[in-house]
Backbone of each chain as nested JSON, in Angstrom:
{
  "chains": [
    {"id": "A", "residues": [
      {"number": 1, "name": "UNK", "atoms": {"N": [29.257, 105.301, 82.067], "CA": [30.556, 104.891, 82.63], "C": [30.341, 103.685, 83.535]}},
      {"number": 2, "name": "UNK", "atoms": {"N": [31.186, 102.542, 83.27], "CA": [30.607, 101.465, 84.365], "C": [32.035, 101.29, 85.141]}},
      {"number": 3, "name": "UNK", "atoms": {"N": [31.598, 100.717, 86.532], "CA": [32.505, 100.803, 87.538], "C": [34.116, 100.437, 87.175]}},
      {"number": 4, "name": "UNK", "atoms": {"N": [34.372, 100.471, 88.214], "CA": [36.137, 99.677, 87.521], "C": [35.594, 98.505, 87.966]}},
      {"number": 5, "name": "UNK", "atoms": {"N": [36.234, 97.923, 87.428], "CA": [36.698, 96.141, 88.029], "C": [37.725, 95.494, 87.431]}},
      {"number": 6, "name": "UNK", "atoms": {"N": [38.329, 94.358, 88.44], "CA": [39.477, 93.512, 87.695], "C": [39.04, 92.084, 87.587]}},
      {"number": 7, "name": "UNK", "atoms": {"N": [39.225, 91.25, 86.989], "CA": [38.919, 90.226, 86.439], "C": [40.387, 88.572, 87.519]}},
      {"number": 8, "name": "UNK", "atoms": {"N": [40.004, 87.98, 88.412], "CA": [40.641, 86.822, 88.528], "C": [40.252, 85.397, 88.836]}},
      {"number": 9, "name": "UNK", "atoms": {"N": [40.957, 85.099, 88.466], "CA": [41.061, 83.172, 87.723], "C": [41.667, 82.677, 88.585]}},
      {"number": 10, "name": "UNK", "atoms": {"N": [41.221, 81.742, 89.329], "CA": [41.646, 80.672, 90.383], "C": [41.563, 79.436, 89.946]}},
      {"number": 11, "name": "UNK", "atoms": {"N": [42.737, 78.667, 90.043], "CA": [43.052, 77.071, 89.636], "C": [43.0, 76.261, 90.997]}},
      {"number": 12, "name": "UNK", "atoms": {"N": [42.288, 75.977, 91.663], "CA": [42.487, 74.545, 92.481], "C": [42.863, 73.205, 92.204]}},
      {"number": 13, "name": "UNK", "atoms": {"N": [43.543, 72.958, 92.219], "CA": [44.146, 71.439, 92.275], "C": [44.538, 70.674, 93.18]}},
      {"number": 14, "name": "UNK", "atoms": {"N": [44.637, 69.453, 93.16], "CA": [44.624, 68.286, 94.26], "C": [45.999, 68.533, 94.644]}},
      {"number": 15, "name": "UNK", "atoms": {"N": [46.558, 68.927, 96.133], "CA": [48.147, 68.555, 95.83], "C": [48.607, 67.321, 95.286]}},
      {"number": 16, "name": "UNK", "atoms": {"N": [50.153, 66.791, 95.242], "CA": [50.854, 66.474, 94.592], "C": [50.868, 65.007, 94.569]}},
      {"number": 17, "name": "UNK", "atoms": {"N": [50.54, 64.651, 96.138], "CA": [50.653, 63.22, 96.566], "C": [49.139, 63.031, 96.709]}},
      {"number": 18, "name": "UNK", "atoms": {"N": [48.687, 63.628, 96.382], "CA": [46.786, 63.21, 96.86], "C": [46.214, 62.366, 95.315]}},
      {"number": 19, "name": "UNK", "atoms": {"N": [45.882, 61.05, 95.617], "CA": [44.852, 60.787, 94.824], "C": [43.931, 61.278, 93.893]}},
      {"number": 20, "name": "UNK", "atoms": {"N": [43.861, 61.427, 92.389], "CA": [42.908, 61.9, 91.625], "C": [41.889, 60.279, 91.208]}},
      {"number": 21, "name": "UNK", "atoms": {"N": [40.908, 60.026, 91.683], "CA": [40.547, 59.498, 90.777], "C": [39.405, 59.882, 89.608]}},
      {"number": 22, "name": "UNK", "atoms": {"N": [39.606, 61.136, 89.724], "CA": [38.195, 62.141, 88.872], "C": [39.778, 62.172, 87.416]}},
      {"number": 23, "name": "UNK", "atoms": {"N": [40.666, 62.618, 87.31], "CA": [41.742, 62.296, 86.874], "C": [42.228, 61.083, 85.767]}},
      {"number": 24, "name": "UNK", "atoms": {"N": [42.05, 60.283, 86.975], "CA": [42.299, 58.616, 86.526], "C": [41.391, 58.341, 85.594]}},
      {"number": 25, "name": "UNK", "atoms": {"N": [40.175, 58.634, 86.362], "CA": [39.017, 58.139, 84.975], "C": [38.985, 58.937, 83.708]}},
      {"number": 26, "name": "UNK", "atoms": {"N": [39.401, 60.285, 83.629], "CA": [40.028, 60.607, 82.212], "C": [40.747, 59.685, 81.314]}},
      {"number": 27, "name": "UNK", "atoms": {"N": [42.32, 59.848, 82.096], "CA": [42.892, 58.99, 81.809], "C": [42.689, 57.63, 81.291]}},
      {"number": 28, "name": "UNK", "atoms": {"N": [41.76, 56.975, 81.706], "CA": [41.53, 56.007, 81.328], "C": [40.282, 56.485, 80.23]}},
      {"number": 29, "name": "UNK", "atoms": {"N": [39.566, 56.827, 80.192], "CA": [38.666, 56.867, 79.378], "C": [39.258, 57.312, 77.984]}},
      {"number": 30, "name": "UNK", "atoms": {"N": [40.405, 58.06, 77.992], "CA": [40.857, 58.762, 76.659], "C": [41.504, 57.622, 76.212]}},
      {"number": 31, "name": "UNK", "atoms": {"N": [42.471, 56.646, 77.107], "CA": [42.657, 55.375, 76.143], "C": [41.976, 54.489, 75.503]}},
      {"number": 32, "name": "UNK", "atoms": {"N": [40.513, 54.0, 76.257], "CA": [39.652, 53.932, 75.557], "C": [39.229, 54.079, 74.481]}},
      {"number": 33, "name": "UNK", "atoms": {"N": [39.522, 55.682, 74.193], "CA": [38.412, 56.12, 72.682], "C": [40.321, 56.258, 71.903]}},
      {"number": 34, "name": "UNK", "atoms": {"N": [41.319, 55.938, 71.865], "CA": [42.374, 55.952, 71.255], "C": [43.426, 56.907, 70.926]}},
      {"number": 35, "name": "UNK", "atoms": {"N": [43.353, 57.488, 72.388], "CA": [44.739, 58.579, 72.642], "C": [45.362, 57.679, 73.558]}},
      {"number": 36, "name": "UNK", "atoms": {"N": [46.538, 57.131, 72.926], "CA": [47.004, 56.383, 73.624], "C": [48.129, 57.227, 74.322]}},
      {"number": 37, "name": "UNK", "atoms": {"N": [49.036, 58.39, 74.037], "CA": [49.73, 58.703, 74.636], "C": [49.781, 59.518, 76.037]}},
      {"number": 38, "name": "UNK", "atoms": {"N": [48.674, 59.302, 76.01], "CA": [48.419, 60.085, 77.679], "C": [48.611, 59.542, 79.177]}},
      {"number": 39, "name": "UNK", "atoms": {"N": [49.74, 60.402, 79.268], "CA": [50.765, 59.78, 80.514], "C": [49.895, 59.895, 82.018]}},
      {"number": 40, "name": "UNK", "atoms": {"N": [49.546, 60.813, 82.156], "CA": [48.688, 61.152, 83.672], "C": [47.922, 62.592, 83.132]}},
      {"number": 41, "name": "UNK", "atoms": {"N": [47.031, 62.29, 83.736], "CA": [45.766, 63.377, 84.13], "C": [45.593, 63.946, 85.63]}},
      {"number": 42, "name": "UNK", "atoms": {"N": [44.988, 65.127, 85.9], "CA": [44.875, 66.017, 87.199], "C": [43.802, 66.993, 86.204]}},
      {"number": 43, "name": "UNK", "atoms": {"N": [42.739, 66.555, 87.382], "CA": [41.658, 67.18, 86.777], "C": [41.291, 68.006, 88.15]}},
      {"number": 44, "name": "UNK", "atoms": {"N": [41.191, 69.759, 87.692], "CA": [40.722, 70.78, 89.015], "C": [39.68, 71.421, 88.743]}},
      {"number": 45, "name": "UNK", "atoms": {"N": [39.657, 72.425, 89.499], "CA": [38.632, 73.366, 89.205], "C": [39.127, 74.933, 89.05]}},
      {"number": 46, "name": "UNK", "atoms": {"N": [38.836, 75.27, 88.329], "CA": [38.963, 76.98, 87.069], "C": [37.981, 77.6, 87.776]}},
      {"number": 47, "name": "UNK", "atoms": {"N": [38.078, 78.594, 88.485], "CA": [36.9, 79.65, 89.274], "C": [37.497, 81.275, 88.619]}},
      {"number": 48, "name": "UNK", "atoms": {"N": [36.398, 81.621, 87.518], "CA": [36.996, 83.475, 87.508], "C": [35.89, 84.012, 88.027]}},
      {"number": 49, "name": "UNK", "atoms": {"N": [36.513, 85.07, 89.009], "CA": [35.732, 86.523, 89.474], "C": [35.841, 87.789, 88.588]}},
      {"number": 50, "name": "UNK", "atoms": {"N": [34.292, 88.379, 89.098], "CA": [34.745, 89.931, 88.519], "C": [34.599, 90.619, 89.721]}},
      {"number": 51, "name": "UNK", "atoms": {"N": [35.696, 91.364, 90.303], "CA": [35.973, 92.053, 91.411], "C": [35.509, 93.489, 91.362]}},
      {"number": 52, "name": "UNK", "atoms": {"N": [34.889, 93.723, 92.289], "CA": [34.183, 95.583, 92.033], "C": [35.83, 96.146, 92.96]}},
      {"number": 53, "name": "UNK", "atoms": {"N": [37.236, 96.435, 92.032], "CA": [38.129, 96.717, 92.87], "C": [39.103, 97.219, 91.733]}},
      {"number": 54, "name": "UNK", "atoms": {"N": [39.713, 98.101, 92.042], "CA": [40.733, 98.732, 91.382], "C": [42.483, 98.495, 92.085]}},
      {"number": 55, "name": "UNK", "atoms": {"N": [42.658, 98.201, 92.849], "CA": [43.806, 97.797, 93.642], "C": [43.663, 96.371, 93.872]}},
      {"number": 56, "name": "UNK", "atoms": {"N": [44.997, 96.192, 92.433], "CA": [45.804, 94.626, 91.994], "C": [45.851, 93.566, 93.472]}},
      {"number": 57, "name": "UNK", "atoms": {"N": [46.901, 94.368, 93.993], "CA": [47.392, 94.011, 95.203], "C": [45.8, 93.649, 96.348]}},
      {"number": 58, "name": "UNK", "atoms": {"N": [45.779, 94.549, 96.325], "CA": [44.097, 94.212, 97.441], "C": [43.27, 93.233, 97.113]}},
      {"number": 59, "name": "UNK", "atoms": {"N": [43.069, 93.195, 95.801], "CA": [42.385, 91.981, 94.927], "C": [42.77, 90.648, 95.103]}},
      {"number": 60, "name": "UNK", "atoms": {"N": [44.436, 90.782, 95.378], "CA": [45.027, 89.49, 95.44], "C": [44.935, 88.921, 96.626]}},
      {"number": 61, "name": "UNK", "atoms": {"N": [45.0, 90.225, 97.607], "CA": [44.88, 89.25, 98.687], "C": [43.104, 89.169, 99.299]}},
      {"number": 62, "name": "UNK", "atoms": {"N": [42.195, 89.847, 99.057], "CA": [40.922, 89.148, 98.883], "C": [40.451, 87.756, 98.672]}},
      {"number": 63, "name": "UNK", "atoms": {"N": [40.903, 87.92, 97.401], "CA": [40.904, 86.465, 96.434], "C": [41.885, 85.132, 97.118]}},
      {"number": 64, "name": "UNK", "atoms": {"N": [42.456, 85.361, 97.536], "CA": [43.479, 84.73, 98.363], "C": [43.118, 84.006, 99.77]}},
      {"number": 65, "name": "UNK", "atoms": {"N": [42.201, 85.065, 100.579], "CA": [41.394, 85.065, 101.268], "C": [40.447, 84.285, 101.521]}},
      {"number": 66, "name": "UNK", "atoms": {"N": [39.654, 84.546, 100.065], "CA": [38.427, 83.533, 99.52], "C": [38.405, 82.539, 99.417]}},
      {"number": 67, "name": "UNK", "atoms": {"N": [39.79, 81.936, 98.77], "CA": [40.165, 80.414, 98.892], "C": [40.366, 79.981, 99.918]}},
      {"number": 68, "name": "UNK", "atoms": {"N": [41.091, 80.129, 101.095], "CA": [41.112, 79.903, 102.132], "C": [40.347, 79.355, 103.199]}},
      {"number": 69, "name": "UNK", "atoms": {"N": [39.595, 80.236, 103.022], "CA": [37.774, 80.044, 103.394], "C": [36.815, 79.431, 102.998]}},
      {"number": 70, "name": "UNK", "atoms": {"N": [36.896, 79.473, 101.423], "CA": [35.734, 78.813, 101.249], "C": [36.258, 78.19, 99.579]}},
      {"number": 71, "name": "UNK", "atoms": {"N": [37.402, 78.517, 98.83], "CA": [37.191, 78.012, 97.323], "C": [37.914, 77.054, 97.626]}},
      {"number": 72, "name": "UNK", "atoms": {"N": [38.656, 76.629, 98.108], "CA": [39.987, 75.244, 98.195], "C": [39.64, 74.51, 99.198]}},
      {"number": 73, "name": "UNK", "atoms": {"N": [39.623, 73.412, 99.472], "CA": [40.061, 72.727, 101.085], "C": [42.188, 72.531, 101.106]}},
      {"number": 74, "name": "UNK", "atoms": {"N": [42.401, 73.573, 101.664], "CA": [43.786, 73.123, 101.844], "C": [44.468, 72.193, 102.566]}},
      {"number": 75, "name": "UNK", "atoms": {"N": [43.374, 71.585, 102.709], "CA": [43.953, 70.518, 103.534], "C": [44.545, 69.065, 102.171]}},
      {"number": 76, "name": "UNK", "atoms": {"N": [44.131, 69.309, 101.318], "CA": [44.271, 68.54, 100.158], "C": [44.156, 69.03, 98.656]}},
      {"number": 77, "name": "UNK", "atoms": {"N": [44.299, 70.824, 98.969], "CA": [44.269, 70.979, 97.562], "C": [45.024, 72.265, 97.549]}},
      {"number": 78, "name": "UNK", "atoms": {"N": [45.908, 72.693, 96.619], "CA": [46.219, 74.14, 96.419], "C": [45.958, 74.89, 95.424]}},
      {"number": 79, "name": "UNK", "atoms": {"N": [46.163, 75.932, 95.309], "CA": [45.252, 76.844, 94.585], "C": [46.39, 77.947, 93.723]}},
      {"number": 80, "name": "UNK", "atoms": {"N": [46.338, 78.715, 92.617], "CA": [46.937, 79.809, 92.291], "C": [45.559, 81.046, 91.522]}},
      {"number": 81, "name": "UNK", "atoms": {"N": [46.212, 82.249, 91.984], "CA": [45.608, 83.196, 91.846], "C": [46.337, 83.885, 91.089]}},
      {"number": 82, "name": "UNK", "atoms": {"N": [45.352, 84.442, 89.774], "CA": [46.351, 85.896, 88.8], "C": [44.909, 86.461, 88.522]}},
      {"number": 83, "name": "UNK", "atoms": {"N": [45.505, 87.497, 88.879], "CA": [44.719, 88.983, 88.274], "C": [44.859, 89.467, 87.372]}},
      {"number": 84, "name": "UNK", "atoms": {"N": [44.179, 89.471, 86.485], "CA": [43.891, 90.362, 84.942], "C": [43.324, 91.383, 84.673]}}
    ]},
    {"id": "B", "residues": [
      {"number": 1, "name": "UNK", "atoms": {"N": [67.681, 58.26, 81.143], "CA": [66.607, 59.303, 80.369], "C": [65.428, 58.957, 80.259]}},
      {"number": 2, "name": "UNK", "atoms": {"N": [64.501, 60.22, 80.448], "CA": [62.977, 60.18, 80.509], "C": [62.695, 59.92, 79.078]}},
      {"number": 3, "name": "UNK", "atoms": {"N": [61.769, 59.564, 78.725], "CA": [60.788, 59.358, 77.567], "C": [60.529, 61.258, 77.307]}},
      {"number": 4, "name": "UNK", "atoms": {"N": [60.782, 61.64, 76.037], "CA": [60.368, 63.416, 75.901], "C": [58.807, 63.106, 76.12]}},
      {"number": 5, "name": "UNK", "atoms": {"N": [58.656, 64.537, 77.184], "CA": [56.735, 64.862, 76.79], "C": [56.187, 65.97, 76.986]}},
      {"number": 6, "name": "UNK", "atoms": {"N": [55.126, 66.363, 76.526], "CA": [54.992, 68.096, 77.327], "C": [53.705, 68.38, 78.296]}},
      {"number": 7, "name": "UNK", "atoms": {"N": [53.17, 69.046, 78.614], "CA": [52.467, 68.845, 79.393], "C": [50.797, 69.993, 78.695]}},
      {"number": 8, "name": "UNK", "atoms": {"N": [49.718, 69.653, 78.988], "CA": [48.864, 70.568, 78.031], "C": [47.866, 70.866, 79.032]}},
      {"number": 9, "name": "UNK", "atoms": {"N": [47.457, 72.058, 79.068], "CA": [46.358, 71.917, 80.176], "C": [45.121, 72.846, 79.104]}},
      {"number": 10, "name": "UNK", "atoms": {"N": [44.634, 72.327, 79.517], "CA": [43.101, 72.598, 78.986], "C": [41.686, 73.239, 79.919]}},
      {"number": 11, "name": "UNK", "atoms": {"N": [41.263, 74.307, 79.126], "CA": [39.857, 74.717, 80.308], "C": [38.747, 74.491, 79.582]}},
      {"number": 12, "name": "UNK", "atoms": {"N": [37.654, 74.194, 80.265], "CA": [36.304, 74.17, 79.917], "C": [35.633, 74.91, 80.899]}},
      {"number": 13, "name": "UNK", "atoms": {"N": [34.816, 75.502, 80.041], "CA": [34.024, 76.738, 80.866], "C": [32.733, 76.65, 79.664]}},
      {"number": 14, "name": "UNK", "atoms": {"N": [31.377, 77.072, 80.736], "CA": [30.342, 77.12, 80.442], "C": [30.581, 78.17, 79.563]}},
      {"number": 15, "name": "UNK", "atoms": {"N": [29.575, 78.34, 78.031], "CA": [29.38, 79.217, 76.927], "C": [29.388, 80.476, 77.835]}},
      {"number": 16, "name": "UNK", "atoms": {"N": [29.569, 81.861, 77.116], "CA": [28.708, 82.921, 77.774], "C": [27.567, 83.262, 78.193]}},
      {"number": 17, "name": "UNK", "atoms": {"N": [26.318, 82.525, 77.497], "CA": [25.012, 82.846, 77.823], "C": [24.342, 81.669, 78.29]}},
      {"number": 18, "name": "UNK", "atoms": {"N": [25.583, 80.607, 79.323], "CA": [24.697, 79.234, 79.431], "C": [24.21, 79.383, 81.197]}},
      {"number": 19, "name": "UNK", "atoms": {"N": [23.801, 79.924, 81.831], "CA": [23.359, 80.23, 83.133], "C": [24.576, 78.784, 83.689]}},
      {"number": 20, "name": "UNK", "atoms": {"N": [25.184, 79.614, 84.832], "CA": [26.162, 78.934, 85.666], "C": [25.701, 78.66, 87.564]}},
      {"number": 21, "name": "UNK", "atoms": {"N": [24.399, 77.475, 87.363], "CA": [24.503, 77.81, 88.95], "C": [25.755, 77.604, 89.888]}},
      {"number": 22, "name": "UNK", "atoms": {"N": [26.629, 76.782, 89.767], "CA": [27.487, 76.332, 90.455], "C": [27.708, 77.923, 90.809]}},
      {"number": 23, "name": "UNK", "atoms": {"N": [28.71, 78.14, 90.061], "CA": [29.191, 80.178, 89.808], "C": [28.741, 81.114, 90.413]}},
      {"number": 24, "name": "UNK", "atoms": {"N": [27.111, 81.35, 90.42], "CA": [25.672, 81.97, 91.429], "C": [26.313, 81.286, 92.766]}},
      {"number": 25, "name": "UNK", "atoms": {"N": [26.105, 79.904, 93.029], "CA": [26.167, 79.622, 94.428], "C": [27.346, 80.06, 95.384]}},
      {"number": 26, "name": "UNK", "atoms": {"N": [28.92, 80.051, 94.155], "CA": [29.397, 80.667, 94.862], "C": [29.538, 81.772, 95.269]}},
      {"number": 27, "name": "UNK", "atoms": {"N": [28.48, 82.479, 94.325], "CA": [29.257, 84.052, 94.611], "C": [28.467, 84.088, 95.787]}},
      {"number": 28, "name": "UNK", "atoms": {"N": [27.276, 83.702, 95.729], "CA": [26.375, 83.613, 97.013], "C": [26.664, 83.438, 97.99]}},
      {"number": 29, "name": "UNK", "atoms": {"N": [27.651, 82.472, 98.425], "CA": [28.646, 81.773, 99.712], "C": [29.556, 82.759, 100.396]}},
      {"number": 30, "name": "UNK", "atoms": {"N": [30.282, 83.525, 98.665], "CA": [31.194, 84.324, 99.118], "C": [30.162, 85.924, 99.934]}},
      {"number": 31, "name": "UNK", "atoms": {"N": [29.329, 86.104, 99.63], "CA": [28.71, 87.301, 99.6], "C": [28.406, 87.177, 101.327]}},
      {"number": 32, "name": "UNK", "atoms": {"N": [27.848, 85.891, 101.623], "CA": [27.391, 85.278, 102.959], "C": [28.675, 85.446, 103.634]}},
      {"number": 33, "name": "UNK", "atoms": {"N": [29.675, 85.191, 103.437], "CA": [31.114, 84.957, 104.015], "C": [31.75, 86.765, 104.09]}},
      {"number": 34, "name": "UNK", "atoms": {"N": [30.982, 87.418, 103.842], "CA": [31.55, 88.731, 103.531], "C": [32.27, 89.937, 102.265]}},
      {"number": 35, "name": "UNK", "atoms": {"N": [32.343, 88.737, 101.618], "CA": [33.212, 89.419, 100.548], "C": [32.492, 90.275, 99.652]}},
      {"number": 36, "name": "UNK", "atoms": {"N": [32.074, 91.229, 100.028], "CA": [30.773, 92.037, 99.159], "C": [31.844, 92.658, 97.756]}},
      {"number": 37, "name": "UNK", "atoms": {"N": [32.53, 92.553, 97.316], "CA": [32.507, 93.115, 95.794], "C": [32.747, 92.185, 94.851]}},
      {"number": 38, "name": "UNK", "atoms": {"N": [32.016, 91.241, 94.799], "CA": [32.076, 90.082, 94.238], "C": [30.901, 90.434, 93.061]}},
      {"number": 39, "name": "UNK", "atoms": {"N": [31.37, 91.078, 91.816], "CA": [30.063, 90.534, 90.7], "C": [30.074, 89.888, 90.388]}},
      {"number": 40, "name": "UNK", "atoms": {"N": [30.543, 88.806, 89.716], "CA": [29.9, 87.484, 89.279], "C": [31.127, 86.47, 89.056]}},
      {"number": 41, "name": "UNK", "atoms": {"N": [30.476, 85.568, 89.077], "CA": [31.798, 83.991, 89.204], "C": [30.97, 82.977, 88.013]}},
      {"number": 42, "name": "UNK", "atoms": {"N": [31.976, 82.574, 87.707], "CA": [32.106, 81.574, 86.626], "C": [33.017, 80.582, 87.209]}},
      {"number": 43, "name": "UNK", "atoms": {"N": [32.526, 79.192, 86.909], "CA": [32.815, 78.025, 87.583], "C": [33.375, 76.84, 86.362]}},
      {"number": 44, "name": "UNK", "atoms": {"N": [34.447, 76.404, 86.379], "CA": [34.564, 75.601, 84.999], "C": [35.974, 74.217, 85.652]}},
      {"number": 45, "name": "UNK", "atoms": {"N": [36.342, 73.759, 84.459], "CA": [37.042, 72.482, 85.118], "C": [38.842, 73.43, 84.363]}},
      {"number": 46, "name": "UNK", "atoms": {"N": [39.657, 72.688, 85.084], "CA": [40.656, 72.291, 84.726], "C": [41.515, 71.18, 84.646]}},
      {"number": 47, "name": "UNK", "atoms": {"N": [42.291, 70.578, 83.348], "CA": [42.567, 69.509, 83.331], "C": [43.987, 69.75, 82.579]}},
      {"number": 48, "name": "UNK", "atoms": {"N": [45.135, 68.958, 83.276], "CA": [46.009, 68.971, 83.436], "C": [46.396, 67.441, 82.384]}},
      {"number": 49, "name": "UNK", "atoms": {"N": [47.428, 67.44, 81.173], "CA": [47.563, 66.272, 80.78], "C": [49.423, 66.121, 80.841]}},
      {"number": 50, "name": "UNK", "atoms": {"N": [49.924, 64.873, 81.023], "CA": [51.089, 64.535, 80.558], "C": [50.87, 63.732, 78.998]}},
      {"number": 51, "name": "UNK", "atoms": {"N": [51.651, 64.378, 78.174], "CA": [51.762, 63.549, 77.206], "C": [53.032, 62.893, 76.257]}},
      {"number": 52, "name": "UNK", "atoms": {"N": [52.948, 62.065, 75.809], "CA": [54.601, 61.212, 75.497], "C": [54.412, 61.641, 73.83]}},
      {"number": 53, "name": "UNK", "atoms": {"N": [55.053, 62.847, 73.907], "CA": [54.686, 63.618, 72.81], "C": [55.78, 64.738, 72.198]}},
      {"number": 54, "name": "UNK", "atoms": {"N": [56.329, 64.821, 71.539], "CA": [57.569, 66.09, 71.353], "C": [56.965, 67.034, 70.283]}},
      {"number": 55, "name": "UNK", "atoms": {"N": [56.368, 66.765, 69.238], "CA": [55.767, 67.611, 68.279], "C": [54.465, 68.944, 68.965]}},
      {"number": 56, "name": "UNK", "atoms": {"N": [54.777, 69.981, 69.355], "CA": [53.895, 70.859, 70.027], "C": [52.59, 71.205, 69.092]}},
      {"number": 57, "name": "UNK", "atoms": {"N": [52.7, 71.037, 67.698], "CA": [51.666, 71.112, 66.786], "C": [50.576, 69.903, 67.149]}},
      {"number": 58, "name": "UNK", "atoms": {"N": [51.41, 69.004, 66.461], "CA": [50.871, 67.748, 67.098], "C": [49.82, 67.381, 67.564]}},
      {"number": 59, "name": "UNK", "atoms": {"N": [50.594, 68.189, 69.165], "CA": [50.032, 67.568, 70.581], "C": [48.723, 68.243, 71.003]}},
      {"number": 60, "name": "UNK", "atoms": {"N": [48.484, 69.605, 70.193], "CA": [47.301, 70.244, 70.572], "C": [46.453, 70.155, 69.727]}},
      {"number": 61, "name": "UNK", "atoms": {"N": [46.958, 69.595, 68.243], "CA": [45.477, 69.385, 67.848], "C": [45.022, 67.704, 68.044]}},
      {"number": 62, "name": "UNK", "atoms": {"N": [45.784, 66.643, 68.62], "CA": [45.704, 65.711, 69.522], "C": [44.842, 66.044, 70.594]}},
      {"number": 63, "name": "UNK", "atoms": {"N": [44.876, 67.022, 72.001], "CA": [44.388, 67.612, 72.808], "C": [42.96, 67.891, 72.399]}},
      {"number": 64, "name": "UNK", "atoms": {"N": [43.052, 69.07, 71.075], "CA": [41.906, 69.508, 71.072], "C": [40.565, 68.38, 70.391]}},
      {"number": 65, "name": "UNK", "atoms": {"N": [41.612, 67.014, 70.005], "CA": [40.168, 66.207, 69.129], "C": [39.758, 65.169, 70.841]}},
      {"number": 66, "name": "UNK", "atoms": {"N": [40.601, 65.687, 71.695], "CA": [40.503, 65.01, 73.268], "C": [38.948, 65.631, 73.253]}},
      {"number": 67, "name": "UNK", "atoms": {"N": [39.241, 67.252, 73.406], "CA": [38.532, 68.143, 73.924], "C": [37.021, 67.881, 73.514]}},
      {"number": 68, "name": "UNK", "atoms": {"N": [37.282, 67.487, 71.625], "CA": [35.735, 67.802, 70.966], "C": [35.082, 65.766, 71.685]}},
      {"number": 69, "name": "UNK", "atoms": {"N": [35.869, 65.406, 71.548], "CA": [35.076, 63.81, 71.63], "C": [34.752, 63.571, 73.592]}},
      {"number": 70, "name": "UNK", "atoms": {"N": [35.63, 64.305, 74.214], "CA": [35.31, 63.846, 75.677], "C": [35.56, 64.866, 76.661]}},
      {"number": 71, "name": "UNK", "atoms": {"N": [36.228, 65.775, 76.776], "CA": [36.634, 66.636, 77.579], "C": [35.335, 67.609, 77.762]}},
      {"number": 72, "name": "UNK", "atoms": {"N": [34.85, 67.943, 77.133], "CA": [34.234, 69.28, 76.947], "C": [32.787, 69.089, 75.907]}},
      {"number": 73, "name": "UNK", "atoms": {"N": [31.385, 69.221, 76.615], "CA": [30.281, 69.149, 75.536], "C": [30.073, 70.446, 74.969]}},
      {"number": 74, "name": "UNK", "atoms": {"N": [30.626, 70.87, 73.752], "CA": [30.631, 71.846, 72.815], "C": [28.998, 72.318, 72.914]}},
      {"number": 75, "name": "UNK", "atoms": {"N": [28.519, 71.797, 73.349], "CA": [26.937, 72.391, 72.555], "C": [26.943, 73.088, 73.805]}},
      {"number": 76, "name": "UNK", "atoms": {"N": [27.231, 73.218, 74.838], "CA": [27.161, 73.975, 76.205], "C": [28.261, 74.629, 76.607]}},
      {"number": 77, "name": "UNK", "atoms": {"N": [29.375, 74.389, 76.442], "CA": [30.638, 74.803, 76.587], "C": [31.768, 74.998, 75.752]}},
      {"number": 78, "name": "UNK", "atoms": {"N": [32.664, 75.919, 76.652], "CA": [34.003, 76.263, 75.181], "C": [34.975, 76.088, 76.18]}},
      {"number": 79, "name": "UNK", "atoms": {"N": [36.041, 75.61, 75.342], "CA": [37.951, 75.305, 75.756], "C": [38.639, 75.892, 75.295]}},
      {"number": 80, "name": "UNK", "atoms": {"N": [39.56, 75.629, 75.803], "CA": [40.997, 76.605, 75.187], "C": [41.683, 75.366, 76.12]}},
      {"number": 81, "name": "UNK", "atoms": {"N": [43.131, 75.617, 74.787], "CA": [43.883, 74.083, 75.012], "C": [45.579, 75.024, 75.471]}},
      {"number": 82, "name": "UNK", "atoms": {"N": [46.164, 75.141, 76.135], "CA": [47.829, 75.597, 75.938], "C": [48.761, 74.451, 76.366]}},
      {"number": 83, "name": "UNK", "atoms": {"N": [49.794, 74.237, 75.266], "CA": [51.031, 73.482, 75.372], "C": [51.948, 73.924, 76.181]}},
      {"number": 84, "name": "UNK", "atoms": {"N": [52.199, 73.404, 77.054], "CA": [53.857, 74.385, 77.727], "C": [54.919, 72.784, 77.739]}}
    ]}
  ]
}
């Protein structure tokens, strides 16, 4: 029998008005090789946990927690959390 | 009126069996920081596209020849592409 656990996926992204140029250089690079229709790029970071936790709710706000502290700088980036 | 477009976001994440230090370090950080039920983290990108595009077929297998030529080195990593 192996423990419970729940599984969550954290998206960080640059807010809205902040500068990508990790982004930009996509962007530009995909016109380059001949996708021309690519309007804007926002390039983040995808973080999944496996949580030793059975309570959704507790998980969320852990994880929630975590970013706060240490997965996001909110000072320039926000984040969403879902539990699976 | 806007130009129609949809928007596609795409993940890249290390294979299953490709050792993730980034992923280790964090869980490591988090473990240091307190969060003891942390089994394991996986660390990967997210990328966010606008595209001037109306055909949803289209646009993802557009996306996904993004994915095989620049987004993502297949021999180390796997994507998953969604249209919204």
């Amino acid at each position: 029998m192996t423990a419970p656990s729940l599984k969550a996926r954290v998206h960080v992204m640059l807010k809205d008005g902040v500068l990508d140029p990790q982004g930009e250089a996509v962007r530009h690079a995909l016109g380059t090789l001949g996708f021309g229709g690519v309007e804007a790029v926002r390039q983040g970071k995808v973080i999944e946990l496996d949580l030793a936790a059975t309570d959704r709710a507790a998980a969320e706000a852990e994880v929630r927690a975590m970013c706060e502290k240490l997965l996001a700088n909110t000072v320039i980036e926000k984040y969403t959390v879902e539990i699976a």
